[in-house]
N, C-alpha and C positions, 0 to 999 in steps of 0.2 A: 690260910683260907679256912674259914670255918662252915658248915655244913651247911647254913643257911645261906651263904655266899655262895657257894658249890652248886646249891640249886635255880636259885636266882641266874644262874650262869649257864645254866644246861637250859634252862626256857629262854635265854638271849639265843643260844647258839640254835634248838629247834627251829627259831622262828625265824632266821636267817635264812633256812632252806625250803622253807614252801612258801607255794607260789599262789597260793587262793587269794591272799591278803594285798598280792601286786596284780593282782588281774581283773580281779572283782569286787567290786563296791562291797561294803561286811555290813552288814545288820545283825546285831546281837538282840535276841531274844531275851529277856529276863524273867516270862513268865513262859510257862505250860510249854510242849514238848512239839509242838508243831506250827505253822501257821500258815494262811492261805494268801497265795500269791494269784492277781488280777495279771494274765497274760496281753499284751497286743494281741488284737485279731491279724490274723492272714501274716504273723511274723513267726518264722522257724523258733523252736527252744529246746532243752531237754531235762532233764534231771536224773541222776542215779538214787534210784529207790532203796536200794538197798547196799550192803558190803559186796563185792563180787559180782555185781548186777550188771547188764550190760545198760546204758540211760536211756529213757523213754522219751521220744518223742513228746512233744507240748502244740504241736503245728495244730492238732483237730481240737485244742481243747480252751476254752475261753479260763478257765482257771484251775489250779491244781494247792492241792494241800501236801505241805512239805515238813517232814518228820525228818531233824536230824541223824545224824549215823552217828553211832559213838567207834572212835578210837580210840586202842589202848596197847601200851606197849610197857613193858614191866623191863628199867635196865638191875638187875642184878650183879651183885659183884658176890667174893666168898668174907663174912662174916668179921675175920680178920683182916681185911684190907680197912675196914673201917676202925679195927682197936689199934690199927697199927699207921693211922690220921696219912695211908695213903693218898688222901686229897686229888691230889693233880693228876694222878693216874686214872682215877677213876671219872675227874673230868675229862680229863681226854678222852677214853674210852666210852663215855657216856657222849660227847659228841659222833662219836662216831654210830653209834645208836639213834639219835637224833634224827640224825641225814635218812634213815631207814624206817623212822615213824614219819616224819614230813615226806618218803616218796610214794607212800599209801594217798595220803592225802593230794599232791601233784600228779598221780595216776588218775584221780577222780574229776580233780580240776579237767585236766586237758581232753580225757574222754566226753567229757560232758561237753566242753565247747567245741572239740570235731561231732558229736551228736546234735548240736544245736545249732550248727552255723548255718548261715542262711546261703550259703555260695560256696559249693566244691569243685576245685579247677582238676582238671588231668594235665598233670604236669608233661608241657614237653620238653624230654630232654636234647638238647644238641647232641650227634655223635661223638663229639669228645670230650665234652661234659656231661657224659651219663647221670649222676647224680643230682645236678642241682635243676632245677624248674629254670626255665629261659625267662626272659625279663619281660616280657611279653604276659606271664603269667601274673607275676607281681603286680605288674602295674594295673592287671584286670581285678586283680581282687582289693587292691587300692581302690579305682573307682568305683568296685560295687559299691566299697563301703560308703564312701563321699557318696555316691547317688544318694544313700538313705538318711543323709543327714549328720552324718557321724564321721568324725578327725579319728583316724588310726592312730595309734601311739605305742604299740606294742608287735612284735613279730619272736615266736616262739620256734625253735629250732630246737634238733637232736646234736649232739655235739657230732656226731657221723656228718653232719655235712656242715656246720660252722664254719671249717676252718675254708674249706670250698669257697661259702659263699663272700666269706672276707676278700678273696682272691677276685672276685667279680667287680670292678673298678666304678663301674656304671649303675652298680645294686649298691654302692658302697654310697655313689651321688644323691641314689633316691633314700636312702635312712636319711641321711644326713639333712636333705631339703625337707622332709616329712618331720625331722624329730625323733622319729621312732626309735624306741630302745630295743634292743636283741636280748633275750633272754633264750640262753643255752642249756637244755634240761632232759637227760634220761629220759624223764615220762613221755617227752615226744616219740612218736614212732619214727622211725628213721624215715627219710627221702619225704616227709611232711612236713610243712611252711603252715604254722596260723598266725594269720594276721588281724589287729582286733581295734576295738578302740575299748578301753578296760572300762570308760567310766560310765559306759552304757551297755556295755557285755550280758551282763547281766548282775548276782548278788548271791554271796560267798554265806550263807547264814551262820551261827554259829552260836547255841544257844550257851555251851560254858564254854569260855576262853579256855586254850590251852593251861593246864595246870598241871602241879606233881605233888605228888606226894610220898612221903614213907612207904616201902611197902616189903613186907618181911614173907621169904620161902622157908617154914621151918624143915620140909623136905629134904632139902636138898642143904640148908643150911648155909641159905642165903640170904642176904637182903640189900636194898640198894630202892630205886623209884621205881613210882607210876607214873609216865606222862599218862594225860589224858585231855582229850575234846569230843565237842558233837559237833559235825559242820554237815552241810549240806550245800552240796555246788547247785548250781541251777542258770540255766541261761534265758532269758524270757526275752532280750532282745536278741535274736539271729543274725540279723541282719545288721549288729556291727562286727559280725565275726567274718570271713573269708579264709577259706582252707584251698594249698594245693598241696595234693598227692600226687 
């Protein structure tokens, strides 16, 4: 495998593991550094402003201007792992960096859409299924969403309770009659259920696509890549989102 296959390869594998691109419609920017989004009146949204930001509500605001975020993650290897065409090792190893740039970016996703959803249930648990929301919950935040218009097709889970709710015979009937895909993900907070319809969620922006490049530490006397992106979650429809906690 040659260097340039190596990288081609580490941006397959990045883009494997985040979740913006399966959840949310993408609009790629080509020009200038921001752009303004027309909200629904009287429909929940939110957006993270910045890195480390907790997301802003959108509910009072008829429109907002959205500045992507840059991410960046630098995988370094030592100097000679490269004179020495360890390849595959440093692919491997560079996937496994990957999964740690894409869970930046699946923390922003999923905050954003529990900030934006138009419907938060209080999960009731049964006594001896403490962990998982009774079906009762589900199927209320199924309808909220169908009242608004909108086909659910997505249900976002922590891997802390997946395995739970596989076991649920009767949750397993309504995926299945609904469609809906499970995606099991870290960034969810444990003992939270979102349920959404992705293709009206809202819009994953993203003015450079994920990219890499070279990038050399004479420091330390290393070098290896840069991934990099700008993205910007944002929810401006709430109201195909439903959350129980």
């Amino acid at each position: 495998m040659d260097l340039s296959s190596l990288k081609t390869q580490i941006i397959v594998e990045a883009n494997k593991f985040r979740l913006g691109p399966r959840l949310l419609r993408l609009q790629t920017q080509t020009e200038g550094s921001a752009t303004k989004i027309t909200k629904i009146k009287n429909v929940n949204g939110a957006i993270v402003p910045s890195l480390g930001a907790a997301p802003v509500s959108l509910l009072e605001l008829d429109s907002v201007i959205v500045f992507p975020l840059t991410i960046k993650l630098p995988i370094l290897f030592a100097i000679e792992d490269f004179e020495d065409n360890a390849l595959n090792d440093i692919l491997q190893r560079s996937f496994k960096e990957s999964f740690h740039f894409a869970d930046i970016e699946n923390r922003l996703v999923v905050e954003t859409l529990i900030a934006g959803a138009g419907k938060t249930i209080t999960a009731q648990a049964k006594p001896d299924v403490r962990e998982v929301p009774i079906i009762d919950n589900f199927l209320e935040a199924i309808r909220f969403i169908e009242d608004n218009g909108y086909a659910p097709n997505k249900i976002l889970v922590n891997p802390d309770i997946a395995e739970s709710l596989r076991q649920r015979e009767e949750l397993k009937e309504k995926l299945i009659a609904y469609a809906i895909e499970v995606i099991i993900n870290i960034a969810v907070p444990s003992q939270t259920v979102i349920i959404l319809d992705s293709n009206h969620a809202g819009l994953l922006i993203e003015r450079v696509s994920l990219e890499i490049n070279d990038y050399i530490d004479p420091w330390q006397g290393k070098k290896g890549f840069l991934l990099r992106e700008r993205v910007a979650p944002v929810v401006i429809n709430g109201n195909a989102v439903a959350v129980i906690q």
